[in-house]
C-alpha positions as CSV (number, residue, x, y, z in Angstrom):
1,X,-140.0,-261.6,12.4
2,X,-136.4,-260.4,11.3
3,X,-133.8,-262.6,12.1
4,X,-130.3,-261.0,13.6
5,X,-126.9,-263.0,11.9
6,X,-123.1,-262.5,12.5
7,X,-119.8,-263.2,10.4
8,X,-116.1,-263.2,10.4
9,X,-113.0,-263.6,8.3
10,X,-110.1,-264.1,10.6
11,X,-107.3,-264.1,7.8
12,X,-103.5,-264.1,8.4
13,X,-103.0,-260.4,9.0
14,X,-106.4,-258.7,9.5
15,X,-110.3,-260.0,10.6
16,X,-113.4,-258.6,9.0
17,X,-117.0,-258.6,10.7
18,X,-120.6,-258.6,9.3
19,X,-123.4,-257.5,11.6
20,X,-126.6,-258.7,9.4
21,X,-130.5,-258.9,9.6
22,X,-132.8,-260.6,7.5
23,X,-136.5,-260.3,7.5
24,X,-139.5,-262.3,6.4
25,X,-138.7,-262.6,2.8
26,X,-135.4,-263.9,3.1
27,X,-134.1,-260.8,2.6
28,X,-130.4,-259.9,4.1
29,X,-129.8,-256.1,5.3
30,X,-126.3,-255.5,6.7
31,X,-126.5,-253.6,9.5
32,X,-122.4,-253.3,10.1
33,X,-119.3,-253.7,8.7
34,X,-115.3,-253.6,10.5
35,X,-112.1,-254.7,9.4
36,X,-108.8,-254.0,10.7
37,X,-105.6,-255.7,11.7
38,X,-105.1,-258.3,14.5
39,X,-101.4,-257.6,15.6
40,X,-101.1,-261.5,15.6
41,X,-104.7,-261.9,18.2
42,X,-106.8,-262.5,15.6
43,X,-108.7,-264.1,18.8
44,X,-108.5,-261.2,21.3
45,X,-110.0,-259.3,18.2
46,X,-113.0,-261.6,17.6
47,X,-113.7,-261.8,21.6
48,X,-113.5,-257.8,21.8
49,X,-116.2,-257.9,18.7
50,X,-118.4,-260.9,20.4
51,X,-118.9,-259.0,23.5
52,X,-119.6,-255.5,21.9
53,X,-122.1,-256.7,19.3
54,X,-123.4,-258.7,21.7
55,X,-123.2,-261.5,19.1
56,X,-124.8,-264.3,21.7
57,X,-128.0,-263.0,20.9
58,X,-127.5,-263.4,17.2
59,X,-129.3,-266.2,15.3
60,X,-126.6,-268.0,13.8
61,X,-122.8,-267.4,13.4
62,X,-120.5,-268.1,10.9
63,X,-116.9,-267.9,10.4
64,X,-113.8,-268.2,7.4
65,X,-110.5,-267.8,7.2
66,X,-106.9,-269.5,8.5
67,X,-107.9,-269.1,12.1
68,X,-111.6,-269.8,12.2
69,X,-110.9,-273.2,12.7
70,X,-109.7,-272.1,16.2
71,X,-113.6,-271.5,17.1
72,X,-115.4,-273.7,18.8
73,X,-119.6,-274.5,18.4
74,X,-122.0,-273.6,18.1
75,X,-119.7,-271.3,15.2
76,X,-120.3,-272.5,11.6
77,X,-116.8,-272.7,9.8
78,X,-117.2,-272.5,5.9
79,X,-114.6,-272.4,3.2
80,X,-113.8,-268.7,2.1
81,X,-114.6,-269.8,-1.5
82,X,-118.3,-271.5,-0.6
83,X,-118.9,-267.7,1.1
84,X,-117.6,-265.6,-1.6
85,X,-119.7,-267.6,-4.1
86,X,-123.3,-267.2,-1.8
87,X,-122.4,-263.4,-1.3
88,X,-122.1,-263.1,-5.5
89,X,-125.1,-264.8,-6.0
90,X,-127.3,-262.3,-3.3
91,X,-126.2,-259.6,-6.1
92,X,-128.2,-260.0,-8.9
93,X,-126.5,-256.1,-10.1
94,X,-123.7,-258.0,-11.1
95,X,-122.8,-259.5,-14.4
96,X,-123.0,-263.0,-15.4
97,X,-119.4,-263.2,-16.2
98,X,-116.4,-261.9,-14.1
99,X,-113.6,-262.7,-12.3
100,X,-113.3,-261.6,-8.2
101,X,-109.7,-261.2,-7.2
102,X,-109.1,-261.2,-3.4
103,X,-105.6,-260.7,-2.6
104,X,-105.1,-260.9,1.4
105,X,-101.4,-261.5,3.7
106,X,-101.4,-265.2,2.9
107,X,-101.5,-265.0,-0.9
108,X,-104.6,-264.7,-3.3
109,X,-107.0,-266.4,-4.8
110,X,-109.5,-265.8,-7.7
111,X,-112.9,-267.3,-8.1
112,X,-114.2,-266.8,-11.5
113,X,-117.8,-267.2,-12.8
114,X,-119.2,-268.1,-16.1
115,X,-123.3,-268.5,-17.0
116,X,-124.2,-272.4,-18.4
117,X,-126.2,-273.0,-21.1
118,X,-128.5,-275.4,-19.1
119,X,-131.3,-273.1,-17.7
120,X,-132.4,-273.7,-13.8
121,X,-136.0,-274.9,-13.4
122,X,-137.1,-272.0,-12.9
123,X,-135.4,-271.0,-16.6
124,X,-132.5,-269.3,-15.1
125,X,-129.1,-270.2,-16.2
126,X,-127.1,-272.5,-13.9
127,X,-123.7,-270.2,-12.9
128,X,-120.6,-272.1,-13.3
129,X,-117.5,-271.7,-10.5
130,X,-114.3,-272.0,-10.8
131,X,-111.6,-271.2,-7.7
132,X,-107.8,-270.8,-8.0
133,X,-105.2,-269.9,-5.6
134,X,-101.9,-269.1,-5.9
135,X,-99.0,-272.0,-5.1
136,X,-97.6,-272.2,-1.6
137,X,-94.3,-270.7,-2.7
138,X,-95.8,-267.3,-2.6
139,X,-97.9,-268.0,0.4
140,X,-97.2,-265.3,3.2
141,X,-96.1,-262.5,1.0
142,X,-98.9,-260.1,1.7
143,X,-97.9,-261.0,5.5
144,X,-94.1,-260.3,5.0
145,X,-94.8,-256.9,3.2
146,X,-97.4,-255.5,6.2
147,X,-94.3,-256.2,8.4
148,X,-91.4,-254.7,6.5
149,X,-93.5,-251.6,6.1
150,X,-94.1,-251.5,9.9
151,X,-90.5,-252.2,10.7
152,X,-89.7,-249.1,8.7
153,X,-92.6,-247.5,10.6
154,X,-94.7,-247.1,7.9
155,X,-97.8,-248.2,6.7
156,X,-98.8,-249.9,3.7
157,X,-100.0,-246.5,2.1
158,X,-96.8,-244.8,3.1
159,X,-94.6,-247.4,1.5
160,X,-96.5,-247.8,-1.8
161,X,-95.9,-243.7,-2.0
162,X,-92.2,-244.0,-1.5
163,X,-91.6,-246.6,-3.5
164,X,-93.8,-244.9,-6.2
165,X,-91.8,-242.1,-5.8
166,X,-88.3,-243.7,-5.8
167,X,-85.8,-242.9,-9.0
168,X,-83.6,-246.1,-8.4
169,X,-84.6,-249.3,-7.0
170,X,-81.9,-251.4,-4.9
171,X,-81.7,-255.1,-6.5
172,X,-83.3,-258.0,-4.1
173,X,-82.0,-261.3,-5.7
174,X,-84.2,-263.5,-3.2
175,X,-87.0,-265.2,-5.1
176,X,-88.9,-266.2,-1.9
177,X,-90.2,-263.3,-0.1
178,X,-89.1,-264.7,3.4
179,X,-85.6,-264.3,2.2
180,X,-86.2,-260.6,0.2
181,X,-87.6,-259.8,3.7
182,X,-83.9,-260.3,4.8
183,X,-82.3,-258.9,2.5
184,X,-84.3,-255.8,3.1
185,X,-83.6,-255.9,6.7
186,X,-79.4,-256.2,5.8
187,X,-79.9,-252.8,3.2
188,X,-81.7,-251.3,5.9
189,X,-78.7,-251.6,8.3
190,X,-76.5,-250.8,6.0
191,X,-77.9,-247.2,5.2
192,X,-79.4,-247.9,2.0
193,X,-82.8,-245.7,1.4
194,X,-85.9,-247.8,2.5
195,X,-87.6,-246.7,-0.9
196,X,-85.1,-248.0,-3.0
197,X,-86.0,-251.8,-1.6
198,X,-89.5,-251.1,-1.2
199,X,-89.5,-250.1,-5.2
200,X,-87.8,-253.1,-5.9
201,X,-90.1,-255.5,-3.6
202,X,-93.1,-254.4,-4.8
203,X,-92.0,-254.0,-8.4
204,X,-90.8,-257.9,-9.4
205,X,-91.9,-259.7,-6.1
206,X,-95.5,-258.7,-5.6
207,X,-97.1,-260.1,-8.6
């Protein structure tokens, strides 16, 4: 008999589901997939998705990112990297070697994978891990840029075309992007074209 399981990623700035089955075998089908932004309720958006999933009934339920720890039992929290290293080994069409990049609002982090010599018991090779994130200096810039584009009234596609298609990029001397985010606001009021700092933010700060 299949079994019916449920995830989330509440993350700074957006929160992702996962609707899943899996049957007799062990076998994991997912069934359904959202992500969107939370506006700041990353909460009002996970009680919205509880009640129309109607993930009560599910199985089991598990949940990463900077605001799962705000969930109470019987949720399973987990560390993003722990999840991002099961959901690499369920694909065996991927290559032994690589390097997975996730880039979200509160910086980034990349958790690369190398085969071992030393063969499982069952004479496959043991997969080695390795996790890095970025320092807390750039933490929050992914955050900061989703909110300048909105306070122009863009979105992020709309900004990364203007800035694309800027000629001359206004100078931001702020090396923290809390501080580029006011300087931004300042050229903004002063009249300066909103392309010229977005060229220039996403040019030498987003990196």
């Amino acid at each position: 008999m299949s079994r019916r399981v449920a995830g989330c990623d509440l993350g700074k700035a957006s929160a992702s589901f996962v609707l899943a089955r899996v049957d007799d075998g062990g076998s994991l089908v997912v069934e359904d997939v959202q992500s969107a932004p939370h506006d700041g309720r990353p909460l009002e958006r996970f009680e919205q998705w509880y009640r129309d999933k109607h993930v009560a009934a599910c199985a089991a339920l598990a949940a990463t990112g900077v605001y799962a720890a705000e969930l109470g039992a019987p949720v399973l929290v987990l560390p993003e990297d722990s999840c991002q290293e099961a959901a690499l080994e369920m694909d065996r069409t991927l290559e032994d070697s690589l390097n997975l990049v996730s880039i979200g609002a509160r910086g980034y982090g990349i958790l690369s994978r190398k085969p071992s010599s030393a063969p499982r018991n069952g004479g496959r090779p043991v997969r080695l891990y390795q996790y890095l994130e970025n320092d807390k200096c750039s933490s929050g810039a992914g955050e900061n840029i989703h909110r300048m584009a909105g306070r122009f009234g863009l979105t992020i596609e709309e900004a990364d075309a203007l800035a694309l298609a800027a000629e001359n990029g206004i100078p931001i001397t702020a090396r923290c992007s809390v501080f580029a985010k006011s300087e931004m606001t300042h050229f903004a009021n002063q009249g300066q074209p909103r392309e010229g700092s977005l060229q220039r933010l996403f040019r030498y700060r987003v990196r």
